[in-house]
N, CA and C of each residue as an Amber inpcrd file, in Angstrom:
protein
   258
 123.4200000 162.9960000 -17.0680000 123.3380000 163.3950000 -15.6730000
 122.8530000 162.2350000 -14.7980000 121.7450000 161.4800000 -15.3490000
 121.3940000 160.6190000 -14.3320000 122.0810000 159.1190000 -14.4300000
 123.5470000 158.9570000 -14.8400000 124.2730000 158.1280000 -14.7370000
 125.3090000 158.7300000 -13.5970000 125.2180000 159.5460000 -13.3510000
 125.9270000 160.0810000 -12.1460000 124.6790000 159.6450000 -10.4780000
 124.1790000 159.2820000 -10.7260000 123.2330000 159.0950000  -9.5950000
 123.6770000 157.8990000  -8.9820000 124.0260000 157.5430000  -7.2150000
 124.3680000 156.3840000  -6.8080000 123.5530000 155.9950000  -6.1270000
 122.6970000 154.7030000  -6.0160000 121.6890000 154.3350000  -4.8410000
 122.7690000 153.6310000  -3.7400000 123.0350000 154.4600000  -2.5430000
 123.4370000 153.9050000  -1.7150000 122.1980000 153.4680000  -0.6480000
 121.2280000 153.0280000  -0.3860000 120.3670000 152.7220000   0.5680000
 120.5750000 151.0980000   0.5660000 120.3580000 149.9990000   1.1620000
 120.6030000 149.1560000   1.5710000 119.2470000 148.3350000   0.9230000
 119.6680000 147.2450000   0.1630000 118.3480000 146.2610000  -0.4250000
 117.3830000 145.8120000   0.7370000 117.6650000 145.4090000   2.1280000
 117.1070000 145.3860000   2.5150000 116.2960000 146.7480000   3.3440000
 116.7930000 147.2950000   3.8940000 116.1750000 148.7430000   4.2500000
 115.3040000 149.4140000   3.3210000 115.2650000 149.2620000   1.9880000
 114.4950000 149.4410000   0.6940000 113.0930000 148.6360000   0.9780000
 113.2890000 147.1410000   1.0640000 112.3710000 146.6320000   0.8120000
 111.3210000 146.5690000   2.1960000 112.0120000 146.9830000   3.5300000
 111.2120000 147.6010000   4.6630000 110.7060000 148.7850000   4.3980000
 111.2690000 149.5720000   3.5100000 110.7090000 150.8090000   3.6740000
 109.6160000 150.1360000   2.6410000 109.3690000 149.7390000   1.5590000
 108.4790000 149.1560000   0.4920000 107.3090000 148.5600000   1.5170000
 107.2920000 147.6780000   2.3610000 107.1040000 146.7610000   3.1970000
 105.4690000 147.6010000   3.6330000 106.2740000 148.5840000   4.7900000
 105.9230000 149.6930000   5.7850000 104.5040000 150.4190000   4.6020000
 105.2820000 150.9250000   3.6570000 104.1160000 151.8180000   2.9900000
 103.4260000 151.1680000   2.7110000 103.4730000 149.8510000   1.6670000
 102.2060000 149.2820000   1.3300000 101.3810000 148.6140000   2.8480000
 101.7470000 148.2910000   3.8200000 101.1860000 148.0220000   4.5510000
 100.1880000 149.5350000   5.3160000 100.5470000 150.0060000   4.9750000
 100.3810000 151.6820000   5.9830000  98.7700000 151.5710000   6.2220000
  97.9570000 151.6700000   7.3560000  96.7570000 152.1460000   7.0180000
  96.5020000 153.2310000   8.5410000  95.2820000 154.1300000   8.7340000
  95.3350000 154.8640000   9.4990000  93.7380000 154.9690000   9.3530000
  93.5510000 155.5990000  10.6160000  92.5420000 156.1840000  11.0850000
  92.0970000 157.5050000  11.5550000  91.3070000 158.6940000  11.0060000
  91.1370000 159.7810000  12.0160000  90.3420000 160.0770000  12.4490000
  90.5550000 160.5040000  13.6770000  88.9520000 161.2190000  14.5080000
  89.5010000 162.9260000  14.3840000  88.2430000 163.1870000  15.0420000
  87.7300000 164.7780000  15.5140000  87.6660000 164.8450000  17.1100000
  89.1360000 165.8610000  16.9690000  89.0180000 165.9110000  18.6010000
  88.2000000 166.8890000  18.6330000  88.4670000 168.0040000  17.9590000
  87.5390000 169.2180000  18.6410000  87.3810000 169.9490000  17.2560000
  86.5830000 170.8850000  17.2980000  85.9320000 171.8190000  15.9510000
  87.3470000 172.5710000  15.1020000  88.3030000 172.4730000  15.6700000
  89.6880000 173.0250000  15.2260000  90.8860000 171.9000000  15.1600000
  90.4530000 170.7680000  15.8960000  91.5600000 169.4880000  16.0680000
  91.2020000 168.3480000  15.7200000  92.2890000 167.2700000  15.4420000
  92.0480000 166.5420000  14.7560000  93.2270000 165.2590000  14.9490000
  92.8930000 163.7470000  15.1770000  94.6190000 163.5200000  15.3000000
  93.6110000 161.9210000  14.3610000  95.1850000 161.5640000  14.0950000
  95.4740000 160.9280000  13.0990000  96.2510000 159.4130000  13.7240000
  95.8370000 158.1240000  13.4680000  96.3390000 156.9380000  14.0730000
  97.0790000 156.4430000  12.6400000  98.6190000 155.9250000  12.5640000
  99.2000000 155.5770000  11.6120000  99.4180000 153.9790000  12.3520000
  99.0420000 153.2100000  11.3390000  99.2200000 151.3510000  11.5960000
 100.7250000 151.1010000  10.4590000 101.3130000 150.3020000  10.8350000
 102.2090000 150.0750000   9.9930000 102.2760000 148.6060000  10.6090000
 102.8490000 147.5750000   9.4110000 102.4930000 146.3210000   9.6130000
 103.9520000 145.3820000  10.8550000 105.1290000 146.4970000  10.8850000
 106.4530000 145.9250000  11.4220000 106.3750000 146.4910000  12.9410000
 105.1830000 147.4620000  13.5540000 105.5890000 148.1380000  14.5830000
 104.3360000 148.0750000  15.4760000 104.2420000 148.5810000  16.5540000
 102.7500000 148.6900000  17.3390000 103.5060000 149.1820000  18.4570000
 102.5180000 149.5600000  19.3650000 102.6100000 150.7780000  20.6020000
 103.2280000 149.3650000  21.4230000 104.0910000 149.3880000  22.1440000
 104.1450000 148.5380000  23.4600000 103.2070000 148.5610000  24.5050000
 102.7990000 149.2600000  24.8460000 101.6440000 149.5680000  26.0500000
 100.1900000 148.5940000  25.8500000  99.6690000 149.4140000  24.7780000
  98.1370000 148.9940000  24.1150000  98.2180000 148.0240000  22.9070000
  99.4360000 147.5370000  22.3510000  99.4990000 147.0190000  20.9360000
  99.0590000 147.4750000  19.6510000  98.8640000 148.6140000  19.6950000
  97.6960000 149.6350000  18.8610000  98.8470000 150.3570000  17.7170000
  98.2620000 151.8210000  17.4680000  99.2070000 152.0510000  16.1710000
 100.2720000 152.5890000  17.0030000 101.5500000 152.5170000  16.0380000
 102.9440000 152.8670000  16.8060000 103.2420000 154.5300000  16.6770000
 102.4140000 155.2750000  15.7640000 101.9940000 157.0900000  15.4890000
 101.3250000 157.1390000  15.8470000 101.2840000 158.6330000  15.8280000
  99.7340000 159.1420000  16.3800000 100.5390000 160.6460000  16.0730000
  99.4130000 161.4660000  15.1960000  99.6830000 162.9310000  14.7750000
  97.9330000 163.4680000  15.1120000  98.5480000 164.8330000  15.8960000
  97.4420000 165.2970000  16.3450000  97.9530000 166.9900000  15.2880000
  96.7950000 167.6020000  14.6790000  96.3230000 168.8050000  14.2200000
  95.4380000 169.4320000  14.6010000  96.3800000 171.1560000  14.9600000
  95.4080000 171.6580000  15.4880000  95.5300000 172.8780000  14.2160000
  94.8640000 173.5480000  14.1540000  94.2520000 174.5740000  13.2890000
  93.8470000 175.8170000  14.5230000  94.9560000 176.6760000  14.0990000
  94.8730000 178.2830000  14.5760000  94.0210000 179.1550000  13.6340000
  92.6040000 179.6430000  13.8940000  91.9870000 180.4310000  13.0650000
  91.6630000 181.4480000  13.6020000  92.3500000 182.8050000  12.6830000
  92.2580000 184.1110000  13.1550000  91.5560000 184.6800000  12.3690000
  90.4250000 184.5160000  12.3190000  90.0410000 185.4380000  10.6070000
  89.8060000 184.6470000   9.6300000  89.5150000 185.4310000   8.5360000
  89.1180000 184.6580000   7.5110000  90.4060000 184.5580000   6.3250000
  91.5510000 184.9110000   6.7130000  92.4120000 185.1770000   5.9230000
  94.2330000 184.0800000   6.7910000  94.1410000 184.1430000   7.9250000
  95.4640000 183.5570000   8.5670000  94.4810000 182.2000000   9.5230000
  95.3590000 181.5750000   8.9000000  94.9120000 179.7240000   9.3570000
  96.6840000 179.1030000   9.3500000  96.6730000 179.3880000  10.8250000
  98.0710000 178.4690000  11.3780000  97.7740000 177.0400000  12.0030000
  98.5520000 175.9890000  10.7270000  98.3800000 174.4650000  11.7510000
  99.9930000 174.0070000  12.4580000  99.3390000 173.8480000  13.7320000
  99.9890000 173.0230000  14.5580000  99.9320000 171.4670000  14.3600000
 101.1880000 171.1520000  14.3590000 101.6120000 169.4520000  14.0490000
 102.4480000 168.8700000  15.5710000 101.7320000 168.0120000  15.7870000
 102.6950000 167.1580000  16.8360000 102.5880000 165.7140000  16.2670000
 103.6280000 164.7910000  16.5440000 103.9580000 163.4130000  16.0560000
 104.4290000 162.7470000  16.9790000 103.8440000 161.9500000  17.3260000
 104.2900000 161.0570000  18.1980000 104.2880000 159.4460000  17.9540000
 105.7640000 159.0780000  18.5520000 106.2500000 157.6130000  17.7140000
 105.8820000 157.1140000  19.1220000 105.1450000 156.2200000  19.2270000
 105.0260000 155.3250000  20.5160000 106.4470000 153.7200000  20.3810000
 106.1330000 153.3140000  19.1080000 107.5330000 152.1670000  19.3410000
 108.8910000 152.4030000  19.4360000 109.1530000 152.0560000  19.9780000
 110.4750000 152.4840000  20.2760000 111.1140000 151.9350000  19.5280000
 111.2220000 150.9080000  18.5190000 112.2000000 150.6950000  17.1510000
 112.0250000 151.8530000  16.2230000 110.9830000 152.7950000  16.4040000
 111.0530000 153.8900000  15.2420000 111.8520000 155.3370000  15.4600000
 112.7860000 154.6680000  16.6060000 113.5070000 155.9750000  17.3940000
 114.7430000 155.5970000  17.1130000 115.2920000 154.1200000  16.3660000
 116.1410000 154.2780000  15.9230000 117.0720000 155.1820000  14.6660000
 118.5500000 155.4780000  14.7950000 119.0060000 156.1020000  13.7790000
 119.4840000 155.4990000  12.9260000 119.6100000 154.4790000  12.8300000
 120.3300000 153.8980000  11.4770000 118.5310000 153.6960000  10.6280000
């Protein structure tokens, strides 16, 4: 079966994506007693504005009880090379 497997991804696009993770580092604060956001650094990208990280994921935590805990995810790409589709 796994001679049927084809890597079509591109050697170089591989070794950016390789690149990106080992470089990856992040930071989080405490926005509030239920929220929380998250700074992603990656070594190929940065915010245009501030030069800072090019993510940013904020969590919020819906708590109803002691039994239903809904999280909210937002993601936000500040560089604009990470909005490409290819």
């Amino acid at each position: 079966m796994d001679a049927n497997i084809i890597d079509v991804i591109d050697e170089d696009l591989k070794n950016q994506i390789k690149k990106e993770i080992n470089g990856m580092t992040f930071t989080k604060n405490f926005r509030s007693p239920t929220a929380e956001e998250w700074y992603i650094f990656l070594p190929s990208y940065k915010d245009p504005v501030s030069g800072g990280a090019p993510g940013k994921t904020i969590i919020h935590y819906n708590l109803y009880d002691t039994k239903h805990i809904f999280i909210n995810t937002t993601i936000i790409f500040d560089d604009p090379a990470l909005h490409k589709s290819e």
